[in-house]
C-alpha positions in Angstrom: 12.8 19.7 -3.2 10.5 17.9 -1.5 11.7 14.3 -2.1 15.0 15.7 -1.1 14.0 16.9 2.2 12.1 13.4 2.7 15.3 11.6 1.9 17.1 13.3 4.6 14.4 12.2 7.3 14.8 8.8 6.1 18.9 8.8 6.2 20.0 11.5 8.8 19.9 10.8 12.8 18.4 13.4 14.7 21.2 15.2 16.7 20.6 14.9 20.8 19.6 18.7 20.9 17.0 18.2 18.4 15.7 15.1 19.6 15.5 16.5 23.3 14.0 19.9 21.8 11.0 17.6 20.1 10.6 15.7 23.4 10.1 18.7 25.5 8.0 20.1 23.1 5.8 16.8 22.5 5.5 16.3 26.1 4.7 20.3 26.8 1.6 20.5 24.4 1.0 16.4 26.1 0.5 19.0 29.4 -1.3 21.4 28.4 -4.1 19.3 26.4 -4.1 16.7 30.6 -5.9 20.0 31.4 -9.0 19.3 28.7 -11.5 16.7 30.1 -12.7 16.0 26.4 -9.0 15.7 25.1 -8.4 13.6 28.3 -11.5 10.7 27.1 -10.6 10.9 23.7 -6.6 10.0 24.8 -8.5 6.8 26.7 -10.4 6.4 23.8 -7.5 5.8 21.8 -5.3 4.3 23.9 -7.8 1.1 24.6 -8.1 0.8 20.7 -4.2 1.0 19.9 -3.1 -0.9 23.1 -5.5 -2.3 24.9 -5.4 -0.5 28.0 -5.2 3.4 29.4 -1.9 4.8 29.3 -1.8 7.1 31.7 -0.2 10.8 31.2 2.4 9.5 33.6 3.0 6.3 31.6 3.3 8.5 28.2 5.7 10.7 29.6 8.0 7.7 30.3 7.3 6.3 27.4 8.6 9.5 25.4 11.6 9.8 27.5 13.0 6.8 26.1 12.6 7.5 22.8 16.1 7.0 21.3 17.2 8.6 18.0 17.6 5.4 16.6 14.0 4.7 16.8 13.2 8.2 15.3 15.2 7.2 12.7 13.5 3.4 11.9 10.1 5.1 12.3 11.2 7.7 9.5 12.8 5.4 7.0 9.1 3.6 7.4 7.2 6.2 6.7 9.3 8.0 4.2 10.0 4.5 2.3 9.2 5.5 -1.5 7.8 1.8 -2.2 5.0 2.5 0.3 4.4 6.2 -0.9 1.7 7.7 -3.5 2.1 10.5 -6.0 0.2 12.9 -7.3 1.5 14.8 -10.3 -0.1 18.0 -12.1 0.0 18.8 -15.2 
């Protein structure tokens, strides 16, 4: 079941409803957490160490708005890709 549902990630394009529904939703908890001062340095935090600089809340937001499907897409076949995944069987 599982590697079933992961194969659809990796093959299916998000439709533009649910890709606008995980946008808003992304950038509503984004909001809610620019409130928390610790959340807020630990964002900086990580934004110097994966980029370099701060993005700011501002900057993210655009950032997420241009997200295409397509990329959604890319990003899934990556991480889904069976040659780069691990499993654990029980017996």
């Amino acid at each position: 079941m599982t590697e079933k549902v992961l194969k659809e990630y990796a093959t299916v394009s998000m439709t533009t409803l649910q890709l606008e529904r995980a946008k808003k939703q992304l950038t509503g908890q984004m909001s809610v957490t620019e409130d928390n001062h610790e959340v807020q340095c630990l964002s900086m935090g990580k934004s110097i160490l994966s980029f370099g600089k701060v993005i700011t809340h501002g900057e993210m937001l655009s950032m997420i708005s241009e997200i295409t499907a397509a990329q959604v897409l890319e990003a899934a076949r990556h991480v889904w890709d069976p040659s780069g995944r691990c499993t654990l069987v029980y017996f």
